[in-house]
C-alpha positions as CSV (number, residue, x, y, z in Angstrom):
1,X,129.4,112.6,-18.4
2,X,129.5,110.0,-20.8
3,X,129.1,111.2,-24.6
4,X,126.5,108.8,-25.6
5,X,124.2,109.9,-22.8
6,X,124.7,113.5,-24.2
7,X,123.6,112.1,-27.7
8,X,120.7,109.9,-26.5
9,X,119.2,112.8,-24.4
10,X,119.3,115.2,-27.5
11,X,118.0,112.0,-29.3
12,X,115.1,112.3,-27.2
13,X,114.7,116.1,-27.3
14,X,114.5,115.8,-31.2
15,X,111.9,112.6,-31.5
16,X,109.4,114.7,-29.4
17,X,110.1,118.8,-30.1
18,X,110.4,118.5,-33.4
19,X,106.5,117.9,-33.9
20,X,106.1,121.4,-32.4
21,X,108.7,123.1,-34.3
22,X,107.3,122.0,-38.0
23,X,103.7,121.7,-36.6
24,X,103.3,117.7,-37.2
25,X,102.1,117.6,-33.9
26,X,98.5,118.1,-35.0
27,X,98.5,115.4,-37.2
28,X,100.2,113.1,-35.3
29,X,97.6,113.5,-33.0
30,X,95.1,113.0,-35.6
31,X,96.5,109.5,-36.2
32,X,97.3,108.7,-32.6
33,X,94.4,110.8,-30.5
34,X,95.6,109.0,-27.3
35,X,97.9,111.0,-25.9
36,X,99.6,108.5,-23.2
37,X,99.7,106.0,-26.3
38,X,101.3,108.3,-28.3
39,X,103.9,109.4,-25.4
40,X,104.2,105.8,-24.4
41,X,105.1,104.6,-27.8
42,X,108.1,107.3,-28.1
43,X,109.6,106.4,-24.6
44,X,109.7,102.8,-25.5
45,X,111.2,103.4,-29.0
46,X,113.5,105.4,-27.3
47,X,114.5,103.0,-24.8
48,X,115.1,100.5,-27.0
49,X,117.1,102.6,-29.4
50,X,119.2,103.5,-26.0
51,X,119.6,100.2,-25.2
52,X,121.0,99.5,-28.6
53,X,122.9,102.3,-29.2
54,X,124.8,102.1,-25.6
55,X,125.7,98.3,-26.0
56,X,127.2,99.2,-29.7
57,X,129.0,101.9,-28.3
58,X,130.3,99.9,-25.0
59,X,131.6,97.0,-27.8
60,X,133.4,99.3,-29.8
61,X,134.8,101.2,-26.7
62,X,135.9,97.7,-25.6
63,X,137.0,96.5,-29.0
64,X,139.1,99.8,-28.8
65,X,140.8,99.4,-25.8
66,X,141.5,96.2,-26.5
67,X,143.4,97.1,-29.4
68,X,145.1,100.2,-27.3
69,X,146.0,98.4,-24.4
70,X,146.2,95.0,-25.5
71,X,144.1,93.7,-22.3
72,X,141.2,95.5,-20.5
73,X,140.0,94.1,-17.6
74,X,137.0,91.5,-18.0
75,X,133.4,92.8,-17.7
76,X,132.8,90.6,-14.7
77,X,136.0,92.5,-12.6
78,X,135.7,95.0,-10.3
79,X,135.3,98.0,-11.1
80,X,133.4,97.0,-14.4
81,X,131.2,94.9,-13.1
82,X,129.1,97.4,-11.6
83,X,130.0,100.9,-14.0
84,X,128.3,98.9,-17.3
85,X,125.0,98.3,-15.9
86,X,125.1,101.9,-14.3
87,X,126.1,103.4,-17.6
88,X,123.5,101.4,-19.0
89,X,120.7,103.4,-16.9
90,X,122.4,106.2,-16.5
91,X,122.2,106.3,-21.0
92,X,117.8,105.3,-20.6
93,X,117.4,107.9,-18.2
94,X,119.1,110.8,-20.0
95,X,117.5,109.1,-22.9
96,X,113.9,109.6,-20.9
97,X,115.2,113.6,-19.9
98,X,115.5,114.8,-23.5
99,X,112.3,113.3,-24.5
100,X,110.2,115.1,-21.4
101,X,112.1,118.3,-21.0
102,X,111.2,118.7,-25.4
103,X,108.2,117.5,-24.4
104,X,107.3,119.9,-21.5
105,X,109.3,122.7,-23.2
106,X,107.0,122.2,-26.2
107,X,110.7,122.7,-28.3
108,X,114.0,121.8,-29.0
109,X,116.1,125.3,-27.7
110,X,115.2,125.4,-24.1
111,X,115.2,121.8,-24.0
112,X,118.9,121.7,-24.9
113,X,119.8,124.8,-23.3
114,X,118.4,122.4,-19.7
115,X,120.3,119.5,-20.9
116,X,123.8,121.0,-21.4
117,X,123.9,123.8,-19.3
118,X,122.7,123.1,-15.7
119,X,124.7,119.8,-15.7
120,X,127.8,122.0,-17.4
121,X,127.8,125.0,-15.6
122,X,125.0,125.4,-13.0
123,X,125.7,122.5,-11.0
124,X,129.6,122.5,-11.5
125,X,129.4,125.8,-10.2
126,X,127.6,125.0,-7.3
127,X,130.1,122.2,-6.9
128,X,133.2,123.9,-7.2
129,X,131.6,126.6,-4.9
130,X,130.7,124.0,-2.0
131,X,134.7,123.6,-1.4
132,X,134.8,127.4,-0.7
133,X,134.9,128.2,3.6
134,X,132.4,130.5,3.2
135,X,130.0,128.1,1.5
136,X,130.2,125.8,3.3
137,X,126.5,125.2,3.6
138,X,126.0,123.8,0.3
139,X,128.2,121.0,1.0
140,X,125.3,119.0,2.5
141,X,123.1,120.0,-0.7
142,X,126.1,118.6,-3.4
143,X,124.5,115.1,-3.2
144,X,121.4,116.1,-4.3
145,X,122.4,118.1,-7.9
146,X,120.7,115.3,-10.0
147,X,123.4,114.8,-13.1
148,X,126.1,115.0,-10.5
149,X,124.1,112.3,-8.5
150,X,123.6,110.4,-11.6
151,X,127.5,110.2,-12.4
152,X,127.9,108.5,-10.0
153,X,126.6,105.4,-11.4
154,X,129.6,105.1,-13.7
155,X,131.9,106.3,-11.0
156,X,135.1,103.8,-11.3
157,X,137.5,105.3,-8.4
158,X,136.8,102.7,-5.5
159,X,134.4,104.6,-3.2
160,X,132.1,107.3,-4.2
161,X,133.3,110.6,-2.5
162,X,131.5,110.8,1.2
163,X,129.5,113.7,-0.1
164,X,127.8,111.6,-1.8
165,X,125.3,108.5,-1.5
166,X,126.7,105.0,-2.7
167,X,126.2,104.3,-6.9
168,X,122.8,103.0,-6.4
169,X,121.2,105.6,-4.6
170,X,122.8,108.3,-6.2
171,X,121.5,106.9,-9.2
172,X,118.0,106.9,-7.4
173,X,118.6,110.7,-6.9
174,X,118.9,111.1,-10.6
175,X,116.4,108.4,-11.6
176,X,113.8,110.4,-9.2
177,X,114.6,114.0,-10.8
178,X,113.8,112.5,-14.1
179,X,110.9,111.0,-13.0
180,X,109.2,114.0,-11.7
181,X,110.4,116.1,-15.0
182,X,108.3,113.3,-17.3
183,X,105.4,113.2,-14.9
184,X,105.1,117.0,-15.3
185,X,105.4,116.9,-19.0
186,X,103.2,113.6,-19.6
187,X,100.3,115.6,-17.3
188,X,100.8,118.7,-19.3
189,X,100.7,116.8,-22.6
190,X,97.4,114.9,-21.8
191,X,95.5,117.8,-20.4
192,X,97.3,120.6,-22.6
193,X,96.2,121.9,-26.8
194,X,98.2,120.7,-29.0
């Protein structure tokens, strides 16, 4: 998984679990009593910090390679062409994860604990596990772990494996898991004591 994804997400986890750890979540609320105004404004300073941060980081990895390699292929060439943009929302929507599993988790531990182990070890194990005879029945199920779906928008190998869906719709996997996880927190944040 790309590193700046990791960072972003824990970015996320720390702009909104934070307030529960030292208790300035009372009065930020205070200052702020609309709760989706208050979420709202974080996911948008998020994103845009994302956005940011990614394009820096995709410059200097560039720059880098450059430098390495002496010639990297242009952004417009295959494969390229299609793994920046998906690295691009792969990055917001680990961005959005952090923020709404802190959120949800009303912390930063568990929150962390979500986002490093069940990508790390949980779903690699189930994985790894699919490819055993026995297993065999989880096979089917692989293209649904959302991280693993959402790697595959920066896949680069020619085609995506055939256990899973294309780039796009893998991504939509991922992008849907996410979606649900900040639904449940933002409902449980509006209708929740602080």
């Amino acid at each position: 998984m790309p590193l700046v994804a990791v960072f972003l997400a824990i970015i996320g986890i720390l702009a909104t679990g934070h307030e529960y750890r030292y208790g300035t979540i009372q009065p930020t609320l205070t200052t702020v009593p609309h709760r989706s105004t208050l979420l709202t404004a974080k996911v948008v300073v998020l994103l845009v910090t994302a956005l940011v941060v990614t394009a820096v980081s995709l410059i200097a990895t560039i720059t880098t390679a450059s430098f390495i390699w002496g010639e990297v292929p242009g952004l417009t060439d295959w494969p390229l062409n299609a793994a920046i943009p998906g690295h691009f929302v792969l990055v917001l929507l680990w961005t959005v994860l952090g923020a709404a599993l802190a959120q949800l988790c009303r912390g930063v531990p568990t929150a962390l604990a979500v986002v490093l182990v069940v990508p790390l070890v949980v779903e690699q194990l189930i994985l790894s596990l699919s490819y055993v005879s026995v297993l065999h029945w989880l096979a089917p199920a692989v293209k649904f772990l959302p991280f693993t779906a959402g790697q595959q928008l920066v896949h680069l190998g020619g085609e995506v494996d055939a256990e899973f869906f294309g780039r796009w719709l893998s991504g939509g996997v991922f992008a849907a898991f996410v979606a649900i996880i900040l639904a449940v927190a933002w409902t449980s944040f509006t209708g929740r004591d602080a």
